[in-house]
VOGU-3710 file (C-alpha; in Angstrom, 3 decimals, decimal comma):
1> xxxxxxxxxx> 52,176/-12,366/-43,128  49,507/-14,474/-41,214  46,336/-13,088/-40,409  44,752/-16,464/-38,756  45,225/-15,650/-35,600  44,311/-12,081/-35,186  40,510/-11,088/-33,857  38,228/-9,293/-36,635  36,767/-5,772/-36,011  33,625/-6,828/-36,053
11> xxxxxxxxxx> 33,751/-9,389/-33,031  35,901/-7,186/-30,929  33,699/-4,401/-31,236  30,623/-6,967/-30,460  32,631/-8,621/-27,608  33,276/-4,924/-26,168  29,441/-4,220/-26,881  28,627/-7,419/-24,452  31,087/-6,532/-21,817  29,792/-3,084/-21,424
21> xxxxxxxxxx> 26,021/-3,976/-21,718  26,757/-6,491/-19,485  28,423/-4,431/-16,625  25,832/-1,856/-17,122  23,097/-4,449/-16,422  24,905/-5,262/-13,514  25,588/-1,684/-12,013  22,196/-0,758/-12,826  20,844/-3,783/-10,951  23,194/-3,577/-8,055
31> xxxxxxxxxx> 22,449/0,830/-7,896  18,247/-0,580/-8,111  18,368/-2,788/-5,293  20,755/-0,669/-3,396  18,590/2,059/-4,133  15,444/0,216/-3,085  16,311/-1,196/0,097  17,963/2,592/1,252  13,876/3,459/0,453  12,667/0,818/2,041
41> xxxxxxxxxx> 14,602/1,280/5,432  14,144/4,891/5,478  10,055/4,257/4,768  10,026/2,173/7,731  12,039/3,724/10,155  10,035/6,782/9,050  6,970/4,634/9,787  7,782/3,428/13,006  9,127/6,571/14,119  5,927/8,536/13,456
51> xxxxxxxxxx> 3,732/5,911/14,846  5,313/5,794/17,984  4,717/9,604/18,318  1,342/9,132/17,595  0,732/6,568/19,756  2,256/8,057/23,053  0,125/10,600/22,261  -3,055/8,858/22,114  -1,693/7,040/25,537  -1,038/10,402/26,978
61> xxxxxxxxxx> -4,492/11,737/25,861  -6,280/8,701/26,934  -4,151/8,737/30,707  -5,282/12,163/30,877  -9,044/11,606/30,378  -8,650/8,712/32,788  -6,957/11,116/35,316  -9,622/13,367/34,775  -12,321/10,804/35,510  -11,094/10,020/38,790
71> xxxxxxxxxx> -10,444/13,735/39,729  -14,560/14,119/39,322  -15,233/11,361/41,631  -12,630/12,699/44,454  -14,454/16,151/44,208  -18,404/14,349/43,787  -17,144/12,201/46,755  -15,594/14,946/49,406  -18,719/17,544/48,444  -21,570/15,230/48,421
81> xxxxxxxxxx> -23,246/11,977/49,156  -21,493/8,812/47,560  -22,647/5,634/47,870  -22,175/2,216/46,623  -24,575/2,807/43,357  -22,411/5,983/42,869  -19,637/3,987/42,323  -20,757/1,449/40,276  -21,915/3,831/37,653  -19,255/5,722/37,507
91> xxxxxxxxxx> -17,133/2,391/36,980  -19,618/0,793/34,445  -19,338/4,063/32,664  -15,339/4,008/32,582  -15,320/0,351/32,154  -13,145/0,445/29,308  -10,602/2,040/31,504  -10,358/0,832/34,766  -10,872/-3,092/36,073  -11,960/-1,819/39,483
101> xxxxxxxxxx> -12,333/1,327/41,552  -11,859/2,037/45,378  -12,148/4,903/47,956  -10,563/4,920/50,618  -10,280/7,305/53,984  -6,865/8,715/54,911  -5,241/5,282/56,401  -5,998/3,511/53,020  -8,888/1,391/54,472  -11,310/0,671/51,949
111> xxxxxxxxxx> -14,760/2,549/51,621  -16,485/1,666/48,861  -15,388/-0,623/46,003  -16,691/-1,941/42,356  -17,300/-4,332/41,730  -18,267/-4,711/45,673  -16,275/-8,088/45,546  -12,905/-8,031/43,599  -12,505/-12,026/43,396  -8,717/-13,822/42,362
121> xxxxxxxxxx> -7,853/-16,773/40,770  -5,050/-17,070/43,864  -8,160/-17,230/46,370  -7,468/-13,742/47,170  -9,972/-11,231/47,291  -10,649/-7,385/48,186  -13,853/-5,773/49,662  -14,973/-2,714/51,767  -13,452/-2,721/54,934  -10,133/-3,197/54,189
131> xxxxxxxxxx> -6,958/-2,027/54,620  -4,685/-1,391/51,859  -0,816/-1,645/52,420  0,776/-1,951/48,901  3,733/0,755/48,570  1,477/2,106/45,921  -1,331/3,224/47,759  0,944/4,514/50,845  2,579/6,472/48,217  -0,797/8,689/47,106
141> xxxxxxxxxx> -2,051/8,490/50,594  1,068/10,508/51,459  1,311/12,719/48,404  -2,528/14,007/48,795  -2,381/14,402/45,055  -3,269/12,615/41,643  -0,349/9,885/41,115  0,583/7,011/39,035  2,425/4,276/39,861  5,152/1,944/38,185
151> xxxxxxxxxx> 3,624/-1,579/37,700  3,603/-3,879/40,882  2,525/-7,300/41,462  -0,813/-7,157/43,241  -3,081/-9,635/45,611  -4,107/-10,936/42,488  -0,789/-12,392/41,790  -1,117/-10,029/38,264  0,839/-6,857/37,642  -1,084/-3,514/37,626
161> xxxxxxxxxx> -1,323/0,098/36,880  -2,659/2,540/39,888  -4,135/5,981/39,111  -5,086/8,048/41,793  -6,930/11,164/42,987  -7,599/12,819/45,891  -10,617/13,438/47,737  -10,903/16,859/50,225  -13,918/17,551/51,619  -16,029/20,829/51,649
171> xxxxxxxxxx> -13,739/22,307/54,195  -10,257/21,302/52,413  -9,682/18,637/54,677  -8,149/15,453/53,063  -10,709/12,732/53,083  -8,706/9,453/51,745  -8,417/9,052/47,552  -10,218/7,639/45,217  -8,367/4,638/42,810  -8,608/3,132/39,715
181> xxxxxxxxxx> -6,690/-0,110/38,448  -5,326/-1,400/35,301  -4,658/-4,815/35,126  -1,474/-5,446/32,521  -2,110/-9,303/31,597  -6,175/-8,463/31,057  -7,982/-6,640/28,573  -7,820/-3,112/29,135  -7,471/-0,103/26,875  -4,149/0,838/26,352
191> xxxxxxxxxx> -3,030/-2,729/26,045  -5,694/-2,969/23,218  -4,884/-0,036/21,581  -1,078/-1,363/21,483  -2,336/-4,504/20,039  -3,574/-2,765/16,997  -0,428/-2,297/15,417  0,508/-5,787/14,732  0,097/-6,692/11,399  0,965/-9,271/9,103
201> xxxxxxxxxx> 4,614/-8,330/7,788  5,332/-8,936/11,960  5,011/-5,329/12,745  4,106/-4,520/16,378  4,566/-2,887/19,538  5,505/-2,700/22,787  5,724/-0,271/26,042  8,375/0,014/28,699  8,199/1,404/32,092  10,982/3,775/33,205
211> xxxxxxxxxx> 13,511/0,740/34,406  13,042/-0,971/31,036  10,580/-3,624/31,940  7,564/-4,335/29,677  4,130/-2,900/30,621  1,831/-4,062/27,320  3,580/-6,572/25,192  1,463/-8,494/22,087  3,241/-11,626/23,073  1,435/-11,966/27,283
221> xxxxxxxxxx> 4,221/-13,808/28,643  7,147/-11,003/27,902  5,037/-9,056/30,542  7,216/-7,421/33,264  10,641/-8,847/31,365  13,494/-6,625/31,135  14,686/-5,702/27,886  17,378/-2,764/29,480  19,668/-4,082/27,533  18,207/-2,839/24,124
231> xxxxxxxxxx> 19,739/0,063/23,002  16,548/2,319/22,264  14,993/1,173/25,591  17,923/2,933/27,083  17,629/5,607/24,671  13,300/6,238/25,082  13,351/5,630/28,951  15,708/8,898/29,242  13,553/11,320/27,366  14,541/10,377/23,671
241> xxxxxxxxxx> 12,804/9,677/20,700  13,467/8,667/17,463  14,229/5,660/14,733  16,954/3,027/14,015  17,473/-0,359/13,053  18,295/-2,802/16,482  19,075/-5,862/17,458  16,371/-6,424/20,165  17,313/-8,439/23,212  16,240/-11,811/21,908
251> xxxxxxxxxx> 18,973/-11,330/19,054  16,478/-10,403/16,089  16,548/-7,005/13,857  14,047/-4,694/13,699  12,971/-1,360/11,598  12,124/0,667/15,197  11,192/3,966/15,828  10,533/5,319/20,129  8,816/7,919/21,411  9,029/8,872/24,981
261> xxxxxxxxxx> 5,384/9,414/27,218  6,557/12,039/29,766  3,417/11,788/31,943  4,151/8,323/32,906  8,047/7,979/31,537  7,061/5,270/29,178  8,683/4,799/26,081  6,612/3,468/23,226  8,028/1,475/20,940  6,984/0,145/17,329
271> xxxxxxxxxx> 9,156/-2,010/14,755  8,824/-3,988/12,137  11,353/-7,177/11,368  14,349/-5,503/8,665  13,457/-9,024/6,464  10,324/-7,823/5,593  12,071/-6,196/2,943  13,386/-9,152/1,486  10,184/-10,018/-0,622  10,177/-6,421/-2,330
281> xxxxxxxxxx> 14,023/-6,934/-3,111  13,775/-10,233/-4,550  10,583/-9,395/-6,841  12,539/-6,614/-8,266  15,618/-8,414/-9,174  13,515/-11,143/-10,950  11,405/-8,382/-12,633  14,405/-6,845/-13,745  15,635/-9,699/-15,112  12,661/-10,566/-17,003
291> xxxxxxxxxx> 12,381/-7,358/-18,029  16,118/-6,666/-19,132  16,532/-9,751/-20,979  14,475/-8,886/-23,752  15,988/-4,981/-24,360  19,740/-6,970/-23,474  18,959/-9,056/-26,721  17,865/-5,545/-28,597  20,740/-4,110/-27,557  23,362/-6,839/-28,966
301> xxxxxxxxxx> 21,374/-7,008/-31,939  21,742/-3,368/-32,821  25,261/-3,729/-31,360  26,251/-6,182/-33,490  24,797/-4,491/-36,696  26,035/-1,583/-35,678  29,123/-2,981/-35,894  29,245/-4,939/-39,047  27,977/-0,893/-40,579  31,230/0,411/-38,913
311> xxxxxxxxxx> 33,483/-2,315/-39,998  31,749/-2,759/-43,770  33,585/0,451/-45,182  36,798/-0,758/-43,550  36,531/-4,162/-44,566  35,941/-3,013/-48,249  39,096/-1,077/-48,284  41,049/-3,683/-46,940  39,813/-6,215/-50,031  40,096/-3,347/-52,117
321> xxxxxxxxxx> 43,927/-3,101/-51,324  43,954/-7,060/-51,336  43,228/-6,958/-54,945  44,869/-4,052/-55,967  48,098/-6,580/-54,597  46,716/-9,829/-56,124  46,243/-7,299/-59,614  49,851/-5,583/-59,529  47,865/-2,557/-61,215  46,735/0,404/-60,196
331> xxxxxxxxxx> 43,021/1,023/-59,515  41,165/4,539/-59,162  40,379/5,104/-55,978  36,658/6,754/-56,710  35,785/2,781/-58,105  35,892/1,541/-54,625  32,755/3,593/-54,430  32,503/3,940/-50,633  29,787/6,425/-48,648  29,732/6,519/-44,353
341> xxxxxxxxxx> 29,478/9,030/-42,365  29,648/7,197/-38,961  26,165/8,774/-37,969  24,731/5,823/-36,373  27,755/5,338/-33,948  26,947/9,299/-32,432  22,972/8,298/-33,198  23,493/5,105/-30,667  25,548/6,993/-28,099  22,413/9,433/-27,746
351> xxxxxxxxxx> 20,427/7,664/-27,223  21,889/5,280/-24,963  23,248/8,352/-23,194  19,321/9,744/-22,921  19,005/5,899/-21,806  20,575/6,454/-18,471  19,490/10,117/-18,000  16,295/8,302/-18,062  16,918/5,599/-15,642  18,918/8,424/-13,135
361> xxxxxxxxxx> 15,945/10,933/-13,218  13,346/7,778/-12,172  15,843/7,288/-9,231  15,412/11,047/-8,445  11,868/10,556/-8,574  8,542/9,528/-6,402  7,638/6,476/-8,717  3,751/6,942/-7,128  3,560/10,871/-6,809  5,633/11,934/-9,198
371> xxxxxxxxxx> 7,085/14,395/-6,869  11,165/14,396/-6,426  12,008/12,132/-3,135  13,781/11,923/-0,316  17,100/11,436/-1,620  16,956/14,217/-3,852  15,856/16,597/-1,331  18,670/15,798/0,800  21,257/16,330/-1,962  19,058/19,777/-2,528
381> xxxxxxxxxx> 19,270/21,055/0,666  23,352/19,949/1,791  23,658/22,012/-1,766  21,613/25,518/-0,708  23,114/24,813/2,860  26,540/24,787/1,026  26,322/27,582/-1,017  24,277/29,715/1,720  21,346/30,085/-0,386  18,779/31,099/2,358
391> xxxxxxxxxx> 15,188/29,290/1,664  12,351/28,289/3,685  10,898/24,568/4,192  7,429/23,574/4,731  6,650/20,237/6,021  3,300/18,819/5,434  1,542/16,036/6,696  -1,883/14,646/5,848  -4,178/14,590/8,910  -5,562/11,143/10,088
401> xxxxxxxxxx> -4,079/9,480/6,877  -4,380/6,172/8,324  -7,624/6,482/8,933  -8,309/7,083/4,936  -6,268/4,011/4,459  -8,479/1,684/6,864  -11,827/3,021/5,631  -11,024/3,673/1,473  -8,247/1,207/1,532  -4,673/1,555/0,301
411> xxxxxxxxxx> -5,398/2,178/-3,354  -7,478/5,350/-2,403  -4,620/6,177/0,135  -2,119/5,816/-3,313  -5,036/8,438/-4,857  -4,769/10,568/-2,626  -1,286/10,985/-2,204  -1,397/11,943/-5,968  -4,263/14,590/-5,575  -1,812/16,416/-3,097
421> xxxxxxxxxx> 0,950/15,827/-5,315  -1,027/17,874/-7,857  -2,469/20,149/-5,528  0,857/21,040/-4,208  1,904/21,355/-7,419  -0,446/23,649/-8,860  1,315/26,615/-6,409  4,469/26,337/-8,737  6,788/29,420/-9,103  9,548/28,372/-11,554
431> xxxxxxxxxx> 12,954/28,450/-10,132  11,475/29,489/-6,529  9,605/26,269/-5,281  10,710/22,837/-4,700  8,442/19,830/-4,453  9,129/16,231/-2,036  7,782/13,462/-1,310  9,246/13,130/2,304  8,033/9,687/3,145  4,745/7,951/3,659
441> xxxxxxxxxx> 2,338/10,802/3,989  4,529/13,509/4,612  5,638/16,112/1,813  8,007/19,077/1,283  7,659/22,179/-0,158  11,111/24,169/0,058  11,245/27,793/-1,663  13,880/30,355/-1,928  11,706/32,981/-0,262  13,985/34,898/1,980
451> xxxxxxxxxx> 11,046/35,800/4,317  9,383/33,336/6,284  6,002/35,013/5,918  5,796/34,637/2,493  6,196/30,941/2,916  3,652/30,523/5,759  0,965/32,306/3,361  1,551/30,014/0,635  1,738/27,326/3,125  -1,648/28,802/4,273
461> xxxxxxxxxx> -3,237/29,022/0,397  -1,912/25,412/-0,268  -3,640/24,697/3,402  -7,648/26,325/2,534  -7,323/25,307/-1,009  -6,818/21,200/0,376  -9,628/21,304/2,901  -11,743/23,110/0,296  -11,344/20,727/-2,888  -12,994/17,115/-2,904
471> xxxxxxxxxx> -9,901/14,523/-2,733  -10,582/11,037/-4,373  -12,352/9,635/-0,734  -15,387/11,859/-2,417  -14,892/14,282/0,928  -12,281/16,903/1,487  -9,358/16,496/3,331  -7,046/18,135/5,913  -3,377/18,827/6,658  -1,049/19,948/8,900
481> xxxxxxxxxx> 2,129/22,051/8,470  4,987/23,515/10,123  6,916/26,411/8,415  10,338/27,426/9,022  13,407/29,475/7,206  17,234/28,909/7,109  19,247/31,138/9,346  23,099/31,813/9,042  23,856/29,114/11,985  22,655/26,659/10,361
491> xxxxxxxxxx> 25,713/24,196/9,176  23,369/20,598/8,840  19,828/19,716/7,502  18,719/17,945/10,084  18,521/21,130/11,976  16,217/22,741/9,376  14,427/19,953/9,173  13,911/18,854/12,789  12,360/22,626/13,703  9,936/22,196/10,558
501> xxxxxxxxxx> 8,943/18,899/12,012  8,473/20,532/15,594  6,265/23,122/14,507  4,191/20,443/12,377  4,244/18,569/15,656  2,514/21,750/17,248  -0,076/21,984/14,172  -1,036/18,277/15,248  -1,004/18,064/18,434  -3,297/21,826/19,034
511> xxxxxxxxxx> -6,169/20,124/16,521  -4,482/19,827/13,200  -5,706/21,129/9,717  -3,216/24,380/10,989  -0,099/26,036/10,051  2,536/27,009/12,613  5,865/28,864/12,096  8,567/27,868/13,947  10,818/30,764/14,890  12,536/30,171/18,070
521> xxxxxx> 8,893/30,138/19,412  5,481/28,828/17,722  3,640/31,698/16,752  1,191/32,451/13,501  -0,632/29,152/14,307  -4,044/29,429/12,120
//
């Protein structure tokens, strides 16, 4: 019988051992990046989403103190003196704000004005004396109240931004208004405070007027174009916000989360370009390869030996039955003197099978807090939500995080996220408390405590202990939390999640460094 042909043992068990090593490597590098770029996305949309709600409010706030401004003149004007001086202190004092301001009486003609001379590059030019007829002004005239307009081309040939108020004099009679102007191609404050969210990775962003049309823009000359057509300018200018990737109008894809400003109708939208993630991607599939290589050739070294220990006893038999053939006798079986017990073949498969407990935990976990992350807290929570395991969720956000970033820079930020990692871990109950790493500088706490209070006073413990301990920026820091508690409605996470993140919403926006239980209501805010 011929035996030339036929594959040894030893090879097809080292052949199988490169196959499966091989795949492995594969799955696990294809499950990495997949893995990575899922992060990614969901760190940026995450991102973008929270800026933009942070930045319509700081628009909102800053429209408000603006508002306010002109509502002191209006009532300095109709009770008292007001002259030309007035005026121009009050403007060089809000000259951040406004690029000119103008009183008028109740027809819209022009009492005082600052600067005294409003001078444009079309030859056109505005003083005391006279009469305004833009739509704008006719508008407030005939309201007799504080007003905003949509943009509108002006004398000036630019587009601008009118804030109003209204001026009654000691009797309650209307007197005319007093006006302010923005100018949305020159420097003014909420165009600069836009601005400061471009960065290098081509992050930025942009406002919108309620018919789509763009008020501040980093790029000047996509002033006052329509973009209507985008799907989350459709989306922000009626009353929505939130985050998703887009194709914009001029055909390129963005990260982008909206917020909606409902004093003015604005949306606010920021996004970053979905190839910035391309870079992180491509270092980790060369790192992996470098790194892989090495333990690959480990691997199919022990593989191979492994082998030749499995196939040694069986090989000896076989030669010991050759010659027992090639003898025509009979030998003893004891002289063939073999000893295996196979223990290395259940010795490898431990440890490769601790091997990819390993690598499935670290995809589980918060590679710079430690913490579990995002992924694993959804899988936690469609799990309780499942079973009907009531629990409450806390979701915590560090106040003015950015700010630690642009004065400490980003490796104190990294710090700091692990000193509330710890200190949020130093409140563990075993079995009872769950710890996340939600995204950026947001975290989640989710116990099994059927009563909401008992989560909003550890919520309140974690809250003291924070502002009271010195975090790596060598000061103390602050955060903000919103509390809430399953209830037997409740089919989907996102609803759980989006009335914790309403309630933290509340803790910000009333001063932060609170706590605030959502529970149809806000109530217990501290």
């Amino acid at each position: 019988m011929g035996f030339g042909n036929k594959i040894k043992l030893r090879y097809a068990i080292g052949i199988l051992v490169i196959m499966s090593v091989t795949l492995t490597a594969i799955v696990s590098w294809y499950s990495s990046m997949n893995a990575l770029k899922r992060s990614l996305s969901e760190n940026y949309l995450e991102s973008n989403s929270t800026y933009a709600r942070k930045l319509s409010l700081s628009i909102s706030a800053m429209i408000g103190h603006m508002q306010q401004n002109l509502i002191a003149i209006g009532e300095t004007f109709g009770k008292s003196n007001f002259n030309q001086a007035d005026l121009d202190a009050w403007r060089a004092a809000n000259n951040n704000y406004f690029n000119s301001l103008f009183i008028t009486d109740s027809n819209g003609v022009i009492q005082l004005i600052s600067p005294e001379v409003v001078q444009f590059n079309n030859g056109n030019q505005v003083t005391a004396n006279l009469k305004v007829e833009s739509e704008a002004v006719q508008r407030s005239l005939a309201l007799k109240k504080s007003f905003i307009s949509e943009p509108y081309e002006a004398l000036s040939g630019q587009r601008i931004l009118l804030m109003t108020a209204p001026i009654f004099d000691a009797a309650g009679q209307y007197q005319g208004m007093v006006a302010g102007t923005i100018h949305l191609e020159s420097d003014n404050v909420i165009k600069n405070t836009i601005n400061d969210h471009q960065y290098a990775n081509g992050s930025y962003a942009y406002v919108v007027d309620r018919k789509g049309r763009i008020i501040f823009h980093p790029d000047a000359e996509r002033v006052n174009e329509s973009v209507i057509e985008n799907p989350i300018v459709q989306k922000v200018i009626s009353g929505k916000s939130g985050s998703e990737k887009v194709k914009n109008t001029e055909g390129n894809h963005f990260f982008a989360g909206y917020a909606y400003e409902k004093s003015t109708g604005w949306g606010i939208v920021s996004q970053t370009p979905i190839s910035v993630i391309d870079e992180p991607l491509e270092s980790l599939s060369k790192s992996m390869i470098i790194q892989s290589l090495p333990l690959l050739f480990v691997i199919l070294f022990l593989a191979w030996v492994l082998g030749s220990m499995i196939t040694r006893p069986i090989n000896k038999l076989a030669k010991f039955s050759e010659n027992a053939l090639e003898e025509h006798s009979f030998v003893p079986f004891k002289n063939l003197n073999i000893k295996t017990n196979i223990f290395e073949v259940h010795y490898l498969y431990h440890h490769i099978n601790n091997y990819f407990n390993l690598l499935n935990k670290q995809i589980q976990i918060d590679g710079l807090t430690g913490l579990y992350n995002r992924k694993t807290f959804d899988s936690i929570m469609k799990e309780f939500i499942a079973k009907k395991i009531p629990f409450s969720l806390i979701l915590l956000d560090i106040d003015h995080f950015k700010k630690v970033n642009d004065t400490y820079g980003h490796l104190v930020g990294d710090e700091v996220l692990k000193y509330l990692a710890n200190m949020i871990r130093s409140i563990s109950t075993p079995n009872e408390i769950y710890f996340f790493r939600y995204g950026g500088e947001e975290f989640v706490i989710l116990t099994k405590f059927e009563n909401i209070n008992v989560a909003f006073d550890l919520a309140e413990k974690l809250r003291m202990e924070i502002a009271e301990t010195t975090s790596p920026t060598g000061d103390s820091i602050t955060v903000s939390m919103g509390v809430t508690s399953t209830s037997f409605e409740d089919q989907f996470p996102e609803e759980i999640i989006s009335r914790a993140d309403e309630a933290l919403y509340e803790s910000k926006s009333t001063g932060r460094n609170k706590t605030t239980i959502f529970n149809g209501k806000y109530k217990n805010i501290v």
